[in-house]
C-alpha positions in Angstrom: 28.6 6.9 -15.4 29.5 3.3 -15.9 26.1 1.0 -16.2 27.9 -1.8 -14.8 27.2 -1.7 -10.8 25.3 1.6 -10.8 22.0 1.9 -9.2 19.4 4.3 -10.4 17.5 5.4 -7.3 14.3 6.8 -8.9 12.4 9.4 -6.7 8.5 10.3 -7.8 7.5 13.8 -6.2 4.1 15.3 -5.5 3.9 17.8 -3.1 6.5 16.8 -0.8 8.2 19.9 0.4 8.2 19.5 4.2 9.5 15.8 3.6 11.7 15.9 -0.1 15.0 17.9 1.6 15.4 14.7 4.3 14.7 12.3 2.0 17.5 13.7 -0.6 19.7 13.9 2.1 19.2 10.3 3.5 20.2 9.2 -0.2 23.4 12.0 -0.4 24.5 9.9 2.8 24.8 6.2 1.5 28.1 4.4 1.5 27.6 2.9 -2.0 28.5 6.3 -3.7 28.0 4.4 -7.4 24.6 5.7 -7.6 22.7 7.8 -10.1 19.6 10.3 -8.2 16.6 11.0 -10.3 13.8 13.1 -9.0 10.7 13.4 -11.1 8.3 16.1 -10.1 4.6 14.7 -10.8 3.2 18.3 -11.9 3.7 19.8 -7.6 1.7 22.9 -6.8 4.3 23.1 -3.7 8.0 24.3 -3.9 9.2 20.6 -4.6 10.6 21.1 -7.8 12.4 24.7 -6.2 14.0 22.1 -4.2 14.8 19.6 -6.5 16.2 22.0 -8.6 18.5 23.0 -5.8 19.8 20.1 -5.7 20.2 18.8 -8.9 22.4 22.3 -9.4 24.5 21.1 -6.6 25.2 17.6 -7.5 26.3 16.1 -10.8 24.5 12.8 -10.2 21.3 14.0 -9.3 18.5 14.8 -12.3 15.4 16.3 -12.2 12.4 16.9 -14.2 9.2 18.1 -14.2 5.9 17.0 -15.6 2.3 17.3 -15.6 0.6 15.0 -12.9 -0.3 12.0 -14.4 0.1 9.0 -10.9 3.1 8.1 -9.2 2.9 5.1 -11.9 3.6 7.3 -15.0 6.0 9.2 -12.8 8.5 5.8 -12.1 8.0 4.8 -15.9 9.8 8.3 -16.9 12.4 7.8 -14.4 13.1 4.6 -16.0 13.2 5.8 -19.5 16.0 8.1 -18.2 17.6 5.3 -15.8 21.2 4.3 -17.1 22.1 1.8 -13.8 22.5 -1.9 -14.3 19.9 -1.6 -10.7 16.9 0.2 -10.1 15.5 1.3 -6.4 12.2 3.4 -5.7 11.7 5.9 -2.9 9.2 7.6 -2.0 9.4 11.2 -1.5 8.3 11.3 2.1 10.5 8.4 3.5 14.4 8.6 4.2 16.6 5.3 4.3 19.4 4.1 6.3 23.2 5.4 5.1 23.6 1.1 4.4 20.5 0.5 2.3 22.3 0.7 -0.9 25.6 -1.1 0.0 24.0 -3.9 1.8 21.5 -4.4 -1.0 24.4 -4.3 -3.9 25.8 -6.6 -2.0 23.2 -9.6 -1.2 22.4 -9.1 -5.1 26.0 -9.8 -6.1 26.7 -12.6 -3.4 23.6 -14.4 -3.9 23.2 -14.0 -7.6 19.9 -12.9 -7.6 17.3 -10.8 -9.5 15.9 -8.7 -6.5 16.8 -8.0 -2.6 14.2 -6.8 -0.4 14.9 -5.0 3.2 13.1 -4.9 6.1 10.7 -1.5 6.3 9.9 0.0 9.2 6.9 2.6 10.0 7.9 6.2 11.8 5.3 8.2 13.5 7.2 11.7 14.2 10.4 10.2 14.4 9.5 7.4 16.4 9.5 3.6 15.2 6.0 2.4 15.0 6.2 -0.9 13.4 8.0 -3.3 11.0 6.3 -4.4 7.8 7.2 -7.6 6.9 8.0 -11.2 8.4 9.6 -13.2 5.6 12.8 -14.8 7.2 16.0 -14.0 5.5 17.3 -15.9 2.8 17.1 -16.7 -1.1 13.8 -18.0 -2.5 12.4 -18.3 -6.5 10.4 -14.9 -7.6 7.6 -17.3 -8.5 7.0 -18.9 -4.6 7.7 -15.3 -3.4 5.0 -14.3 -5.4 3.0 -16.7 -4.8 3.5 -16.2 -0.8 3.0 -12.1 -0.6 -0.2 -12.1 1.7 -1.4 -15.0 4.0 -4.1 -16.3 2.2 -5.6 -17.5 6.0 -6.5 -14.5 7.5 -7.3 -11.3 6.0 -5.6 -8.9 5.5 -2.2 -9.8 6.5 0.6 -9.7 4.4 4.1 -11.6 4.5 6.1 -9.0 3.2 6.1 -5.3 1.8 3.6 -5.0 -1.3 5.4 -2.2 -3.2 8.1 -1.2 -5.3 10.2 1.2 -2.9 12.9 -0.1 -1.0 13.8 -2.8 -2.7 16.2 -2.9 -5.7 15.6 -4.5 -8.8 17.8 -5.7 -11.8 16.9 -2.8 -14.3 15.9 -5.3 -17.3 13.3 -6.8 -15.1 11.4 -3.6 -14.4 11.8 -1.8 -17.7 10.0 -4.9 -19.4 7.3 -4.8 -17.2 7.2 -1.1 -17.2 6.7 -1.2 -21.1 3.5 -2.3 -20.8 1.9 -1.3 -17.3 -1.2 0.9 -17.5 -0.5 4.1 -16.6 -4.3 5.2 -15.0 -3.9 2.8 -12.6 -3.7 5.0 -10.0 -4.2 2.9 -6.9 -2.3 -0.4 -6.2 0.1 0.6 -8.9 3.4 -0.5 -7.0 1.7 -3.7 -6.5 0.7 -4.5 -9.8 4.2 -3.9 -11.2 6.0 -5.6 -8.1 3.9 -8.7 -8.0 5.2 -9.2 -11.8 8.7 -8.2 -10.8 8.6 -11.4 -8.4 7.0 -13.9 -11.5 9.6 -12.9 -13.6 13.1 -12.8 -11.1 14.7 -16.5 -11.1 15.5 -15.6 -7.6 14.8 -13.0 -4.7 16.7 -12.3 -1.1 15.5 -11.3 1.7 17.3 -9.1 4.3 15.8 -9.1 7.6 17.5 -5.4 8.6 15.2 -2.6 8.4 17.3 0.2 6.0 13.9 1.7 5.1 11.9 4.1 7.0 8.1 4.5 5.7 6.5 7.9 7.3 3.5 7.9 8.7 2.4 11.7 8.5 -1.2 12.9 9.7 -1.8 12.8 6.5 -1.3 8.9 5.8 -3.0 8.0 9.4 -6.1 9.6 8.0 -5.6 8.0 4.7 -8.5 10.1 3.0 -9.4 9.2 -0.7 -11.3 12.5 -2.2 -11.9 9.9 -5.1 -13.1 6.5 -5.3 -10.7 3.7 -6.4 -13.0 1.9 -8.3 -11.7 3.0 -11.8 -9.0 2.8 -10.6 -9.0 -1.5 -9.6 -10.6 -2.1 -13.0 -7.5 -1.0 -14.6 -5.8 -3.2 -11.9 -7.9 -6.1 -12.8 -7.6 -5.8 -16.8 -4.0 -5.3 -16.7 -3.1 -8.2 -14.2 -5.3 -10.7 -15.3 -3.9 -11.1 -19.0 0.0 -10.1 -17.4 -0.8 -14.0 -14.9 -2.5 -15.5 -18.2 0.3 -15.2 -19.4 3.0 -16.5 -16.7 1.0 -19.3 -16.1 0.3 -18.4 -12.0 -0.7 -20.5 -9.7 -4.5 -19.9 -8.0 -2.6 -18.4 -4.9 -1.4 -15.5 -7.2 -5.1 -15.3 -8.5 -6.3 -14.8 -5.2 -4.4 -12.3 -3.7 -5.5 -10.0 -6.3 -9.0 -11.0 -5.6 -8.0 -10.0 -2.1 -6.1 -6.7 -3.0 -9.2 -5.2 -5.1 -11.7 -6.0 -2.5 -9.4 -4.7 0.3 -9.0 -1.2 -1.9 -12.5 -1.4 -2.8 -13.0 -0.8 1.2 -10.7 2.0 2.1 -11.8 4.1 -1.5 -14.8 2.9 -3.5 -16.9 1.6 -0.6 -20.2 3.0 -2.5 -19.5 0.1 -4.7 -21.3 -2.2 -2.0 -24.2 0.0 -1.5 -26.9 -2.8 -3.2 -26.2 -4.8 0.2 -28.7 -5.9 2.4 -26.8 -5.6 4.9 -23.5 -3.6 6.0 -20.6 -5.4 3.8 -18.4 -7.5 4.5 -20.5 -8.3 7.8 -23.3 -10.3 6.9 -25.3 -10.3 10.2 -25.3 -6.4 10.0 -29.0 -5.5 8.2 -30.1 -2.7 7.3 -31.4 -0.5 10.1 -28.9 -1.6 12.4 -28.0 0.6 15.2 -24.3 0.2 15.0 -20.8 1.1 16.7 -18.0 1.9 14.8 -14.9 0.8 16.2 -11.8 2.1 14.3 -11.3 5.5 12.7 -8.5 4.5 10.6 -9.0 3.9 6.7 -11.8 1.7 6.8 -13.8 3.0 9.8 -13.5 6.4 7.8 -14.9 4.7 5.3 -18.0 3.2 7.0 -18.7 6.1 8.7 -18.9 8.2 5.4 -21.1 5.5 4.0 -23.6 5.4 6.4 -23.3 8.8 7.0 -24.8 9.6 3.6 -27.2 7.0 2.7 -28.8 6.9 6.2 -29.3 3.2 5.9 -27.9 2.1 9.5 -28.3 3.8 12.2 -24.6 5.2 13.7 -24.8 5.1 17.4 -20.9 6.0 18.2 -17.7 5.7 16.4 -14.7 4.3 18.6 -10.8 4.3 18.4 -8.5 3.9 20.9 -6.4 7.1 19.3 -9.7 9.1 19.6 -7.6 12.1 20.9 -5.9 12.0 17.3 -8.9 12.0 15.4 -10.6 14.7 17.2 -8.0 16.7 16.7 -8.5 16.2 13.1 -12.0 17.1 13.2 -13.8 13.7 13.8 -15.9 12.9 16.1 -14.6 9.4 17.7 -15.1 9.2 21.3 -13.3 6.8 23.8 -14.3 3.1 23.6 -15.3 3.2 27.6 -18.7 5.3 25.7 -19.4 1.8 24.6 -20.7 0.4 28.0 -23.2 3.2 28.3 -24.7 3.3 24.7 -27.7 1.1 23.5 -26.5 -0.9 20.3 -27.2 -4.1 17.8 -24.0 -4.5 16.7 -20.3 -3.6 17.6 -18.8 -3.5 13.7 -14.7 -3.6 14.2 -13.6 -2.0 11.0 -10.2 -3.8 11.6 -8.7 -4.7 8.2 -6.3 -7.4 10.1 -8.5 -10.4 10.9 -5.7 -10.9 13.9 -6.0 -7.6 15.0 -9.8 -7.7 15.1 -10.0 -10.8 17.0 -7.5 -9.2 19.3 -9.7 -6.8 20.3 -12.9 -8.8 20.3 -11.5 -10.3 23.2 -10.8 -7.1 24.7 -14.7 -5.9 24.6 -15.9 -9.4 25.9 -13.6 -8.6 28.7 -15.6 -5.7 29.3 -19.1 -7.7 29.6 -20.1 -7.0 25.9 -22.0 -9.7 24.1 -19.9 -11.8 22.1 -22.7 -12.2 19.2 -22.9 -8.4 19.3 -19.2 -8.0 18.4 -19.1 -8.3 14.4 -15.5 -9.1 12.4 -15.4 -9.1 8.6 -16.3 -12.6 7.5 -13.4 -13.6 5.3 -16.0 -15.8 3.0 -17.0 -12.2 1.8 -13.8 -11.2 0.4 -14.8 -12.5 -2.9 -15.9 -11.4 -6.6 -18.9 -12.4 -6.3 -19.7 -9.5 -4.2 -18.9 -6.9 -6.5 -21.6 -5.2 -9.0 -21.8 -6.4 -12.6 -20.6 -3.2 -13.6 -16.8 -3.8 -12.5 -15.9 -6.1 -15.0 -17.9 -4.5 -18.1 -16.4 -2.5 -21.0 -13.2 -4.6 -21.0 -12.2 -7.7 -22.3 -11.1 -9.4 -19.0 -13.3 -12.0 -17.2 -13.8 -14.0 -14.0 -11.4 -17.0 -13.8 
């Protein structure tokens, strides 16, 4: 096919069978039919690649290929290698997008002369709309102040816009360069890495405030378990990025969002890494020997809870969640918060990654007679390097800045 206006939509699989069909589909449906379909298969132990094969018999614009799992990361890089469009777009495997995605993006990229367009996402829960991600405004802005501008450095953790690579589409040449040299064990906050540099090096970016993408939110990604730590994993992140902004010259916003992005991964997947603490990190009244409530079973709470679980250094008096239903289902045992008023307790921790959110609810429990000074947020002061071990920035050449 002709490179000129032809978008390679790049697909990484792992696993996905009850998901891949409806996702392929969503793409076989766009209006923009100058499209190219490439499906890698990341080394599945599921019939994925039975179905991308069935496909790829079927159509003569979509490819597949198979390959031994190596991260979703090595999985894009090969899809790019084999990418002929003058665009690129990313899609995840379990997510479908609206029939327009691709016309409406083709066209804010040729109209507004820019480098990349990003959409509107929007989290589904069964079928039913959950939540956008996002609140940039629409309109055309420099890479570098978009970049610059992904999370709100005020409260943690809330971010301004989407922090990965699917849904949005990208001039090719942009990606492929940065592709060249991304490190492929980074296994975790790999999209980010590669998009944050996508923004520093576009001369422009445009937003469209339309949700065309639909992120899926599957028991699996509300429970968001990590069988292995991320720790490894964020090193790479760091020792990659930090030479990658050396070199572009970023600003100290850009600097600390990935300060901000490490720590907040560090939390939902590596949390052993704070196990030195005196107290329960990142709440600094929280000491050791604390009898403590949980409240949230999502990521983090998960994450607390197997901490403390193991190394018996608080005392766990109940876990919380307004979705406890969910989560018992699952096999965890979160009660309803109204077990709160009848429990004896030091400290209420909210293992709310959104600062907003947590302060949201705060006000909730003080409506319900609980002690203010009993009710413990993150303290955003925390969120720093200096609270990591020694050992995450050895064996590389990479320092503090």
């Amino acid at each position: 096919m002709e490179k000129k206006g032809l978008i390679s939509i790049i697909v990484p699989v792992y696993n996905a069978q009850c998901f891949l069909a409806e996702c392929i589909e969503s793409i076989l449906k766009q209006t923009y039919s100058k499209y190219e379909l490439i499906l890698i298969d990341d080394g599945s132990e599921d019939s994925s690649w039975e179905i991308i094969q069935l496909y790829s018999n079927q159509y003569h614009n979509i490819t597949g290929i198979r390959k031994k799992n190596e991260g979703p990361n090595s999985a894009r890089k090969k899809g790019l290698g084999m990418a002929s469009g003058e665009f690129v777009m990313f899609i995840d495997a379990d997510d479908y997008i609206d029939e327009l995605l691709c016309d409406k993006l083709i066209r804010a990229m040729t109209v507004y002369d820019v480098d990349i367009v990003i959409p509107r996402v929007m989290k589904t829960l069964e079928g039913i709309d959950i939540g956008i991600i996002g609140k940039w405004r629409q309109g055309k802005y420099t890479g570098r102040f978009t970049a610059e501008n992904m999370i709100d450095l005020n409260m943690f953790y809330k971010s301004n816009m989407t922090l990965g690579l699917v849904a949005n589409l990208y001039k090719s040449s942009i990606l492929k360069n940065i592709f060249a040299t991304v490190d492929e064990k980074i296994q975790f906050s790999e999209d980010f890495s590669c998009h944050i540099l996508a923004l520093l090096d576009a001369k422009y970016v445009y937003f469209i405030d339309e949700c065309l993408y639909y992120y899926r939110q599957n028991s699996g990604s509300i429970m968001h378990n990590h069988v292995k730590s991320n720790f490894t994993s964020e090193q790479y992140v760091y020792r990659f990025l930090m030479p990658e902004f050396k070199k572009r010259k970023v600003s100290p916003n850009v600097y600390k969002q990935l300060e901000w992005i490490i720590i907040f991964s560090l939390l939902i997947g590596g949390y052993e890494t704070f196990v030195d603490k005196k107290y329960l990190y990142p709440f600094k009244n929280v000491s050791r020997g604390s009898k403590i409530i949980i409240y949230g079973a999502g990521v983090f709470g998960q994450a607390l809870y197997d901490f403390i679980k193991q190394y018996h250094l608080y005392e766990l008096v109940l876990w919380v969640d307004k979705n406890y239903r969910i989560y018992q289902n699952d096999g965890f045992p979160v009660c309803e918060i109204d077990q709160i008023c009848e429990s004896s307790f030091d400290y209420i921790v909210l293992a709310l990654l959104k600062i907003d959110v947590a302060m949201q609810v705060k006000e909730e429990l003080k409506k319900r007679s609980i002690d203010s000074e009993k009710i413990e947020l993150i303290d955003q002061k925390l969120i720093s390097y200096q609270e990591l071990p020694q050992s995450f920035f050895e064996s590389g050449d990479a320092g503090i800045l």
